[in-house]
mmCIF file of the N, C-alpha and C atoms, coordinates in Angstrom:
data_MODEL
# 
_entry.id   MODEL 
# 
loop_
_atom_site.group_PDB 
_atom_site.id 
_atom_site.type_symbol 
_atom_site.label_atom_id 
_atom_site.label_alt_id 
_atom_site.label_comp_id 
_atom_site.label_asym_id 
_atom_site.label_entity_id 
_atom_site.label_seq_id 
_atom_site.pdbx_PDB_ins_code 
_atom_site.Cartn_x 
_atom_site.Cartn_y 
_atom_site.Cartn_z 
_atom_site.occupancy 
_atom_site.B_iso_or_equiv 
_atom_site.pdbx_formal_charge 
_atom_site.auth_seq_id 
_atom_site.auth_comp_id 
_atom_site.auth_asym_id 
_atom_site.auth_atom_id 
_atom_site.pdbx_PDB_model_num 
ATOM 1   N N  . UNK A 1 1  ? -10.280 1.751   -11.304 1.00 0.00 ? 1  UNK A N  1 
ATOM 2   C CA . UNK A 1 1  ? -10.703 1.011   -12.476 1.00 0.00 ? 1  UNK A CA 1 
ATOM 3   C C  . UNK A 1 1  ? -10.866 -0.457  -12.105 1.00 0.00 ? 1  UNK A C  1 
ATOM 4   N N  . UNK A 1 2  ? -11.994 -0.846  -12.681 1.00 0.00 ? 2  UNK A N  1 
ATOM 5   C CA . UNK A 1 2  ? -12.370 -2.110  -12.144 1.00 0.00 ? 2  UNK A CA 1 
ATOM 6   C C  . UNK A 1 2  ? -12.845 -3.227  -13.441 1.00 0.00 ? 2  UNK A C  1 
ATOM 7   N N  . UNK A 1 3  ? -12.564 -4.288  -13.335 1.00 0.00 ? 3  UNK A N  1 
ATOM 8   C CA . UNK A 1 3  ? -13.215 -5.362  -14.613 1.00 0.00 ? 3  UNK A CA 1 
ATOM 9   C C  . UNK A 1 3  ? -13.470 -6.421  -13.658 1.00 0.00 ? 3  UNK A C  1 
ATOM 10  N N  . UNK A 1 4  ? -14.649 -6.616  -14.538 1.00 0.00 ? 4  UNK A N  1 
ATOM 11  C CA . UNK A 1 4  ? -15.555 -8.079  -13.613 1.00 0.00 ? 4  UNK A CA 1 
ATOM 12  C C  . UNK A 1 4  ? -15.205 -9.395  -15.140 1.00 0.00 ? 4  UNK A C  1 
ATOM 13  N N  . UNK A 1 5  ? -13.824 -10.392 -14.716 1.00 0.00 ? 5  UNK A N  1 
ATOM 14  C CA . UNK A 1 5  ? -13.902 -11.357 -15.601 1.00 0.00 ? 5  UNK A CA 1 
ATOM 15  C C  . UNK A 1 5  ? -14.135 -12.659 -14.730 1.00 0.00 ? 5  UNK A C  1 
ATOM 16  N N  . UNK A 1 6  ? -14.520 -13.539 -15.093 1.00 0.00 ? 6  UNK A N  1 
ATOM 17  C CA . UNK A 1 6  ? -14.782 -15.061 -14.834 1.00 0.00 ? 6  UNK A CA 1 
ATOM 18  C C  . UNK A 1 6  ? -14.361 -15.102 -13.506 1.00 0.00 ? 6  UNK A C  1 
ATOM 19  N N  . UNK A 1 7  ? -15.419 -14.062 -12.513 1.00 0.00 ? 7  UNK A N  1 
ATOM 20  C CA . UNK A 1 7  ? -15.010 -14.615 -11.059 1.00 0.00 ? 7  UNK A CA 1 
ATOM 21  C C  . UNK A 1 7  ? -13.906 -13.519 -10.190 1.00 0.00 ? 7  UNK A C  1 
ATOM 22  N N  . UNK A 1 8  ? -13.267 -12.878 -10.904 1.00 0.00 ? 8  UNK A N  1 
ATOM 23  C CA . UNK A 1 8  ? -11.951 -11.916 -10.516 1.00 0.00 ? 8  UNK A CA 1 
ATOM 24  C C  . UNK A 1 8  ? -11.979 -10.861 -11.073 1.00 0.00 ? 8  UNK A C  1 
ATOM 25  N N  . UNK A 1 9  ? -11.525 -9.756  -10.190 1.00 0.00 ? 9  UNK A N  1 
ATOM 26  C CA . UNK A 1 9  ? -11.555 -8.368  -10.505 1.00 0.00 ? 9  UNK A CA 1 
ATOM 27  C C  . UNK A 1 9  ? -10.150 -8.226  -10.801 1.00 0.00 ? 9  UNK A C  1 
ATOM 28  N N  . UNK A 1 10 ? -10.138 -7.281  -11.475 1.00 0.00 ? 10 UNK A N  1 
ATOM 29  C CA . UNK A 1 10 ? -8.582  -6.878  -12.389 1.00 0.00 ? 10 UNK A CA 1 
ATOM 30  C C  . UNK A 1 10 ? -8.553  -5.215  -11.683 1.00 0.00 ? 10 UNK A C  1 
ATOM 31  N N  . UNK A 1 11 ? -7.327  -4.715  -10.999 1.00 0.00 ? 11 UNK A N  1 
ATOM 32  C CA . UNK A 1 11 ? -7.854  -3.766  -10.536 1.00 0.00 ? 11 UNK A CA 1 
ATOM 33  C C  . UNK A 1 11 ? -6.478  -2.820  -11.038 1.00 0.00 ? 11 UNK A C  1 
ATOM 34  N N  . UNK A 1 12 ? -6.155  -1.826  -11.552 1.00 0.00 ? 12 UNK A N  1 
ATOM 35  C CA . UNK A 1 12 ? -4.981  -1.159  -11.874 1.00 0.00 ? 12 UNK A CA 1 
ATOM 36  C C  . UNK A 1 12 ? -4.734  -0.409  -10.819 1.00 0.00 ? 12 UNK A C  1 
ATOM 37  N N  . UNK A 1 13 ? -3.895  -0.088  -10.593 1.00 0.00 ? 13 UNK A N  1 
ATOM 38  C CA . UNK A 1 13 ? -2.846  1.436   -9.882  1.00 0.00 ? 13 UNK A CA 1 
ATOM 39  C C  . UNK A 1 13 ? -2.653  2.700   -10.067 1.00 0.00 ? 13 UNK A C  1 
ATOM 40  N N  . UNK A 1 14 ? -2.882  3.501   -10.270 1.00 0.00 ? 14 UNK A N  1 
ATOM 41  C CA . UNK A 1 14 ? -1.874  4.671   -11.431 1.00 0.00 ? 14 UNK A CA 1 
ATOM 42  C C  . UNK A 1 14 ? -0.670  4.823   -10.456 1.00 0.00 ? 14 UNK A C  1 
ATOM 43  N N  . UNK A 1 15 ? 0.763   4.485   -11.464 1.00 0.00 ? 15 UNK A N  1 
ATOM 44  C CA . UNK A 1 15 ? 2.016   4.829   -10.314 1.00 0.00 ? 15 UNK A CA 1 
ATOM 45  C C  . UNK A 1 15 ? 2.397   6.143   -11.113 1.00 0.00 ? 15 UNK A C  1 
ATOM 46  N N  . UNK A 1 16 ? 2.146   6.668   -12.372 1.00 0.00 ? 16 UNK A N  1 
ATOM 47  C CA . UNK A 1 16 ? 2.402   7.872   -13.008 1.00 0.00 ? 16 UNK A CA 1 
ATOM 48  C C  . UNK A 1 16 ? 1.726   7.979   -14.137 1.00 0.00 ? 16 UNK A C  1 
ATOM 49  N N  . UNK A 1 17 ? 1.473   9.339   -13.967 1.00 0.00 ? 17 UNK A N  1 
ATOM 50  C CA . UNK A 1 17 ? 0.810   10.587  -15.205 1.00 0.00 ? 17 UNK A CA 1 
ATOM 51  C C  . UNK A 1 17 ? 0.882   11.063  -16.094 1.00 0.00 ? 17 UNK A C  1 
ATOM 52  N N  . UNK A 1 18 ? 1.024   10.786  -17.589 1.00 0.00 ? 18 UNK A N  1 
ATOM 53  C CA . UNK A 1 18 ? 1.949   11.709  -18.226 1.00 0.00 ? 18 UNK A CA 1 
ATOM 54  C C  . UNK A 1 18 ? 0.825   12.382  -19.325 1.00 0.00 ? 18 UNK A C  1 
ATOM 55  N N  . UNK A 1 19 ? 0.909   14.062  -19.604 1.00 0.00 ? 19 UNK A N  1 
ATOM 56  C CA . UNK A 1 19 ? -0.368  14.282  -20.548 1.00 0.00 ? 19 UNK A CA 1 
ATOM 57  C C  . UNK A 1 19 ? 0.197   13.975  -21.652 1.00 0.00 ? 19 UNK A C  1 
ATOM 58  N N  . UNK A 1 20 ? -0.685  13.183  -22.368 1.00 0.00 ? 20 UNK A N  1 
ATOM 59  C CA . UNK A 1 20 ? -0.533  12.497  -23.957 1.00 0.00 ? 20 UNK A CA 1 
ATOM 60  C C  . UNK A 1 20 ? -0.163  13.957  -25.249 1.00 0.00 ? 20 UNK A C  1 
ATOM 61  N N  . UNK A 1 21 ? -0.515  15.369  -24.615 1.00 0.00 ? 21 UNK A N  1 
ATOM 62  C CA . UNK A 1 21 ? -0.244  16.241  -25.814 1.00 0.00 ? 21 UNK A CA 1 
ATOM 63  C C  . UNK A 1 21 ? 1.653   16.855  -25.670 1.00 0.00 ? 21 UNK A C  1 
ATOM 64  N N  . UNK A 1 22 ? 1.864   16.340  -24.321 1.00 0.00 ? 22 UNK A N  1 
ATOM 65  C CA . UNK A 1 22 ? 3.332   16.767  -23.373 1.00 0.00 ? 22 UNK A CA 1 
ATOM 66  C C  . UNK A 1 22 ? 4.756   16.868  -25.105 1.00 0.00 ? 22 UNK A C  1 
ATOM 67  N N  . UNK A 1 23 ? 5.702   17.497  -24.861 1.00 0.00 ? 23 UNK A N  1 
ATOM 68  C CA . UNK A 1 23 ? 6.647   17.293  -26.267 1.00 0.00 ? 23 UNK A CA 1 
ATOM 69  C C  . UNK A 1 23 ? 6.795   16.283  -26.195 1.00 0.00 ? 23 UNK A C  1 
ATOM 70  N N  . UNK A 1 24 ? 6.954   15.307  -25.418 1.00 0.00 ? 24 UNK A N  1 
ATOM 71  C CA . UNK A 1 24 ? 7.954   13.794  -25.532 1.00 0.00 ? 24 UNK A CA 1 
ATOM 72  C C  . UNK A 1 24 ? 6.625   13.025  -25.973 1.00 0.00 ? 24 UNK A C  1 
ATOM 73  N N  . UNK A 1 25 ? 5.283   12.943  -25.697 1.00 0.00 ? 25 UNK A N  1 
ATOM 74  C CA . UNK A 1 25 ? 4.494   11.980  -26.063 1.00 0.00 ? 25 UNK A CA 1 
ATOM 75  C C  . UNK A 1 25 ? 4.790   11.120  -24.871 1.00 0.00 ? 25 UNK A C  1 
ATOM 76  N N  . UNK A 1 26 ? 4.832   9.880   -25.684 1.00 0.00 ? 26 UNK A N  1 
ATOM 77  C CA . UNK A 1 26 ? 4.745   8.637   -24.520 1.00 0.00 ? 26 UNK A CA 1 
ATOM 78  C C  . UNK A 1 26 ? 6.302   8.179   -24.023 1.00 0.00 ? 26 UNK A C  1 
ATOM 79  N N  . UNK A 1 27 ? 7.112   8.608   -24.226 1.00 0.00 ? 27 UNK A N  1 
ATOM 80  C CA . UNK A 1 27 ? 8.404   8.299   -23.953 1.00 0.00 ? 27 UNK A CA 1 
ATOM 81  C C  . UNK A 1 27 ? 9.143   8.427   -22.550 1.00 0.00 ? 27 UNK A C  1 
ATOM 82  N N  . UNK A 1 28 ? 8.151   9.363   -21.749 1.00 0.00 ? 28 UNK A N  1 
ATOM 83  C CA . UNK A 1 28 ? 8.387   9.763   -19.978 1.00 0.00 ? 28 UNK A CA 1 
ATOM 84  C C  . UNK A 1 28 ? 7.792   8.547   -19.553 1.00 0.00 ? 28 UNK A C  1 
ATOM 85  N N  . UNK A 1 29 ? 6.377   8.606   -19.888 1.00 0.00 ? 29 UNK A N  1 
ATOM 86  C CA . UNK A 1 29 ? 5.835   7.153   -19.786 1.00 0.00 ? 29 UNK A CA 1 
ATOM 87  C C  . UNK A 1 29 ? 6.569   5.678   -19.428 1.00 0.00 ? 29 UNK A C  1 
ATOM 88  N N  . UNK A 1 30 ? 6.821   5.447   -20.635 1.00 0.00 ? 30 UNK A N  1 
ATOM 89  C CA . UNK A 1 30 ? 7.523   4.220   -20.926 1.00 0.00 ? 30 UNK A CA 1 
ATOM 90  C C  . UNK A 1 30 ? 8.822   4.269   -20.220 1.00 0.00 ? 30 UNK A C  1 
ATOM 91  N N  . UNK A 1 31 ? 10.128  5.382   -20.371 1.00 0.00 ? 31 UNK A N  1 
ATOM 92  C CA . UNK A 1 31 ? 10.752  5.504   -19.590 1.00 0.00 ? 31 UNK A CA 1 
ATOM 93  C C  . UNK A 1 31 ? 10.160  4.883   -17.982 1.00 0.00 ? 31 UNK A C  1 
ATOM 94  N N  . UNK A 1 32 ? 9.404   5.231   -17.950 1.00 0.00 ? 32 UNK A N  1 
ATOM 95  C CA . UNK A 1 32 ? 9.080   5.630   -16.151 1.00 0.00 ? 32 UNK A CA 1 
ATOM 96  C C  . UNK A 1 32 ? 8.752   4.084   -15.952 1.00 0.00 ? 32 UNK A C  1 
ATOM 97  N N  . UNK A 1 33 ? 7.830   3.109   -16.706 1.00 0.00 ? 33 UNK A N  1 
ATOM 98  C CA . UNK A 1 33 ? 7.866   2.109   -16.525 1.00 0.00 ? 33 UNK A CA 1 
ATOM 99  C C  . UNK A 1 33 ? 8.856   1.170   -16.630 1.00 0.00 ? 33 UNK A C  1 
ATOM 100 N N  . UNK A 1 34 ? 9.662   1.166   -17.706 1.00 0.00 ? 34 UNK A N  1 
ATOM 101 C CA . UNK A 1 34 ? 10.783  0.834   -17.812 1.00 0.00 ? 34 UNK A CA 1 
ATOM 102 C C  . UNK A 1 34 ? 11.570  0.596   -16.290 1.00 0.00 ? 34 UNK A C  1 
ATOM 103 N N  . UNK A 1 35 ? 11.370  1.677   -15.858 1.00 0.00 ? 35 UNK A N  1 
ATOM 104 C CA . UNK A 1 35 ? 12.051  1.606   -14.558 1.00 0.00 ? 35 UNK A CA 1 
ATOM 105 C C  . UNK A 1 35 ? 11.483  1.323   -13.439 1.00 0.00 ? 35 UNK A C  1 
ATOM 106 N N  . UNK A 1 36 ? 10.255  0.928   -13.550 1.00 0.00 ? 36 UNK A N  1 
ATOM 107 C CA . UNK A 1 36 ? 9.639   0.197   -13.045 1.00 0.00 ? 36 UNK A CA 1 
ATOM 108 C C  . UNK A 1 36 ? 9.722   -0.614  -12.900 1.00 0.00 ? 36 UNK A C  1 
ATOM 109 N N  . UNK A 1 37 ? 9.851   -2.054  -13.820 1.00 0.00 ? 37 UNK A N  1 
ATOM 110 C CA . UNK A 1 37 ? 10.071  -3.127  -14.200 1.00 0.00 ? 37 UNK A CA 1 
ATOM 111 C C  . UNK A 1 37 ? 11.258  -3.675  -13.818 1.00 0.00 ? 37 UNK A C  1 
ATOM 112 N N  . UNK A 1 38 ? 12.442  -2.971  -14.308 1.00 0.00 ? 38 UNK A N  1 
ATOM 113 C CA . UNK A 1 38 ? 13.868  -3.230  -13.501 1.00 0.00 ? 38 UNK A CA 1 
ATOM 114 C C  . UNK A 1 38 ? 13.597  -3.150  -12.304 1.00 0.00 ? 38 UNK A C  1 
ATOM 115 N N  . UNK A 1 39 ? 13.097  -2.802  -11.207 1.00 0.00 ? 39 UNK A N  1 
ATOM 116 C CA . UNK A 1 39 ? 12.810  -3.114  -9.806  1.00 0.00 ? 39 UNK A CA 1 
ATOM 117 C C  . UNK A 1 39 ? 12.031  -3.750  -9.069  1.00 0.00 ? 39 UNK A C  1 
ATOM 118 N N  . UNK A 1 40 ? 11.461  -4.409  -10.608 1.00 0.00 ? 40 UNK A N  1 
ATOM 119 C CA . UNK A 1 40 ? 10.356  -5.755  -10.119 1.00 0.00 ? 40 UNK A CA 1 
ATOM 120 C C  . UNK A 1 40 ? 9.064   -5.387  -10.139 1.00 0.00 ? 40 UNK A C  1 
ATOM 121 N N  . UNK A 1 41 ? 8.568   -4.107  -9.967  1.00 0.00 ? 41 UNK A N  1 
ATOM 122 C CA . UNK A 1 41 ? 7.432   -3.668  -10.327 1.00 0.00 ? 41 UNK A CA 1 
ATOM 123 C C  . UNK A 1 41 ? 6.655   -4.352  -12.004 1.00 0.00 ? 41 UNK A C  1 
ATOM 124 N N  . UNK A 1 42 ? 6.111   -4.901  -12.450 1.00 0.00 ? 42 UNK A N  1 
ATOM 125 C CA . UNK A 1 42 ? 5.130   -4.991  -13.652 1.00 0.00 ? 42 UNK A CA 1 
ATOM 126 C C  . UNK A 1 42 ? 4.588   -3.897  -13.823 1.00 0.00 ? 42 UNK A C  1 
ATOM 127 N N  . UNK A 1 43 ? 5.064   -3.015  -14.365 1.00 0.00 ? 43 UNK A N  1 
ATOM 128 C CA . UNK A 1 43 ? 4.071   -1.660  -14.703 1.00 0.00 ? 43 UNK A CA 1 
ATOM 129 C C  . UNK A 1 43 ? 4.264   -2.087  -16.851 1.00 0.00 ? 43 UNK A C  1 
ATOM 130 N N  . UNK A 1 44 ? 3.265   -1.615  -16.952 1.00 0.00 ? 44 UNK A N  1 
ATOM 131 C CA . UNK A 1 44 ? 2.646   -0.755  -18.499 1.00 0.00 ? 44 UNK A CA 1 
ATOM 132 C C  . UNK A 1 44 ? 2.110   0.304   -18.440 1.00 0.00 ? 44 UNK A C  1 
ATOM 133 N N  . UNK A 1 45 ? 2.880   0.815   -19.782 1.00 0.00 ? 45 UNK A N  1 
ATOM 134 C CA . UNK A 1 45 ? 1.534   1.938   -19.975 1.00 0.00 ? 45 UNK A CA 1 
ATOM 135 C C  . UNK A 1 45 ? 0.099   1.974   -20.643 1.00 0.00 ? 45 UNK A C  1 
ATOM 136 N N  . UNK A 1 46 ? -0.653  2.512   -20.211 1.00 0.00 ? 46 UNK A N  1 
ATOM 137 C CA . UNK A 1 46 ? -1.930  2.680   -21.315 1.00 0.00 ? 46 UNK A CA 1 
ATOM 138 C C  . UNK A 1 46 ? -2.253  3.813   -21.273 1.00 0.00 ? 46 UNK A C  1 
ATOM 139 N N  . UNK A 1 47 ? -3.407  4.193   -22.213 1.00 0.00 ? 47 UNK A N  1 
ATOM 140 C CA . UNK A 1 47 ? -3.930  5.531   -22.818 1.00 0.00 ? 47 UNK A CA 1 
ATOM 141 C C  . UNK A 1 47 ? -5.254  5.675   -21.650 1.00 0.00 ? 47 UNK A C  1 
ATOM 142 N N  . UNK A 1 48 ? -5.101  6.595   -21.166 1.00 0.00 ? 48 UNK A N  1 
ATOM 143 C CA . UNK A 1 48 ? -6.515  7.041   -20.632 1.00 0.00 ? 48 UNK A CA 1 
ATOM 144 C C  . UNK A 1 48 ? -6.910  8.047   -21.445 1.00 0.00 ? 48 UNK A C  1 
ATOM 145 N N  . UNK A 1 49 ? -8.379  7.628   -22.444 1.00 0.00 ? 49 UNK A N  1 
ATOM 146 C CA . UNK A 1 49 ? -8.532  8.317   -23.445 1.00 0.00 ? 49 UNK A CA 1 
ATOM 147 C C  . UNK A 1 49 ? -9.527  9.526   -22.604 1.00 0.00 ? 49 UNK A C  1 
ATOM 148 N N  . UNK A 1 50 ? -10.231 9.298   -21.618 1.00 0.00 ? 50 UNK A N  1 
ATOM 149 C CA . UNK A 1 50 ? -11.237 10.356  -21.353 1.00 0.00 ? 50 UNK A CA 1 
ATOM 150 C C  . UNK A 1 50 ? -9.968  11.345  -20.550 1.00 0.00 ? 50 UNK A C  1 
ATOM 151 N N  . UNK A 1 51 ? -9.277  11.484  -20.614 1.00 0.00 ? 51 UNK A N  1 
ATOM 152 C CA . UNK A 1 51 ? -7.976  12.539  -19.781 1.00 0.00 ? 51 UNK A CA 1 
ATOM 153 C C  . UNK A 1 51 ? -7.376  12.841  -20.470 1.00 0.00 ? 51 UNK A C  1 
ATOM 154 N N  . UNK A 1 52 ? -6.920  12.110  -21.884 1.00 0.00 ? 52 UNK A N  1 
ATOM 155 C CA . UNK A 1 52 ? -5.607  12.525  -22.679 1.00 0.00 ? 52 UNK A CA 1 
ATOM 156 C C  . UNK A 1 52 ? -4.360  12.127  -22.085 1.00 0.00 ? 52 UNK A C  1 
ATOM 157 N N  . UNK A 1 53 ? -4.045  11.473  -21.195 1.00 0.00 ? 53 UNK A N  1 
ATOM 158 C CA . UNK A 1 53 ? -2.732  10.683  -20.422 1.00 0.00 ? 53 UNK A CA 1 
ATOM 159 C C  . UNK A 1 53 ? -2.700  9.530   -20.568 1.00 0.00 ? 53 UNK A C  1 
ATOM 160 N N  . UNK A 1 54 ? -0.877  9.413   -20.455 1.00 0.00 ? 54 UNK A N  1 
ATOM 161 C CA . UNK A 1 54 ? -0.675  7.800   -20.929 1.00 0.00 ? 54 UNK A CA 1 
ATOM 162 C C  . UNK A 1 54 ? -0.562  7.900   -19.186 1.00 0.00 ? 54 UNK A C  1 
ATOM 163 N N  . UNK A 1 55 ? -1.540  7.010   -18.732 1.00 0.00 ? 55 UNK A N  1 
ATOM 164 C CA . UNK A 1 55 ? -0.918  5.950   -17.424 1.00 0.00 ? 55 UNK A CA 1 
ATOM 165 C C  . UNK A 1 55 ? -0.159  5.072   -16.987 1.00 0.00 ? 55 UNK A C  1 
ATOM 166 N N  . UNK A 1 56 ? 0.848   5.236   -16.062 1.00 0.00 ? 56 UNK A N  1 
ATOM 167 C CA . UNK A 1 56 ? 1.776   3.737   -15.592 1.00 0.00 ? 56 UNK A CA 1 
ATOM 168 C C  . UNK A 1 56 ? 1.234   3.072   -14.627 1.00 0.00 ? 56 UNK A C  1 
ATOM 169 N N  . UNK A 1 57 ? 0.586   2.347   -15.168 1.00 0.00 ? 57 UNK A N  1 
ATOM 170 C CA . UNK A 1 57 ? -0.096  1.308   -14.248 1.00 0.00 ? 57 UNK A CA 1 
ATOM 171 C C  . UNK A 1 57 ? 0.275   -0.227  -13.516 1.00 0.00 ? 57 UNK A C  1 
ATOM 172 N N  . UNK A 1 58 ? -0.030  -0.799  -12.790 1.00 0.00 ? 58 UNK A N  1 
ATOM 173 C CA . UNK A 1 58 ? 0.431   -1.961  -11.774 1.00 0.00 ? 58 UNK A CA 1 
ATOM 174 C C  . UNK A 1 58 ? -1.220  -2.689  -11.709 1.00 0.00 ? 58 UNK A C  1 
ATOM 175 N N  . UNK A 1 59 ? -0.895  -4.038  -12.551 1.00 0.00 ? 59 UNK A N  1 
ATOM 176 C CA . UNK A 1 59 ? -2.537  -4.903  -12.411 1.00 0.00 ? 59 UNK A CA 1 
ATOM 177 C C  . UNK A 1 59 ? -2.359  -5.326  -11.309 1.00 0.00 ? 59 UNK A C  1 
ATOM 178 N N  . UNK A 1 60 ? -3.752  -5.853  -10.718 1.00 0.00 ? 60 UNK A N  1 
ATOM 179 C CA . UNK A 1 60 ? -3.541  -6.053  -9.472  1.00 0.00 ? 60 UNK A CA 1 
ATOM 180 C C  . UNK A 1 60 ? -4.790  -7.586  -9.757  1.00 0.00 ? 60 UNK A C  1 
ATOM 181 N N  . UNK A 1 61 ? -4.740  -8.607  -9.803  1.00 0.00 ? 61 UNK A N  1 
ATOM 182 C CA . UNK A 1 61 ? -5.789  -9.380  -9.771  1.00 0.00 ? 61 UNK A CA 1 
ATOM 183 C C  . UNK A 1 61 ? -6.474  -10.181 -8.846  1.00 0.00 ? 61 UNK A C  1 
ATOM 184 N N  . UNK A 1 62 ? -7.313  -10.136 -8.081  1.00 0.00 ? 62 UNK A N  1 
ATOM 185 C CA . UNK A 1 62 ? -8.233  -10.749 -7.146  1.00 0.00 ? 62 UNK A CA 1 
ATOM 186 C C  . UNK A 1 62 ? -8.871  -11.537 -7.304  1.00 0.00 ? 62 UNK A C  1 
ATOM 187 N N  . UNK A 1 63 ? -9.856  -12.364 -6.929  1.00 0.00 ? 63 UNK A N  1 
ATOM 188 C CA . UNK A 1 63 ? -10.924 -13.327 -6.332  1.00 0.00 ? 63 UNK A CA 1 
ATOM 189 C C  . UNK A 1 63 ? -12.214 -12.810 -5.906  1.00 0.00 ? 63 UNK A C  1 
# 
């Protein structure tokens, strides 16, 4: 995944998968980032709507 803003590409990661219909919903997700974050990682989740999965993603921004 790629975005072209003012000069810099924004580039995400996927560090985990979770299907959005799963029993827990988004809560493995967030969990998973959660624990991400405590180890210094910046992860969020977002919706990948054309898959039905919440993604744990890592921005990555360039030049």
């Amino acid at each position: 995944m790629a975005a072209h803003a003012a000069g810099s590409y924004v580039r995400r990661r996927i560090l985990h998968r979770v299907p959005a219909g799963g029993p827990r919903g988004s809560w493995s997700a967030e969990e998973f980032a959660r624990d991400q974050r405590e180890a210094g990682v910046p992860a969020e989740v977002v919706m990948d709507l054309a898959s039905d999965d919440f993604l744990v993603v890592v921005r990555a921004v360039s030049s």
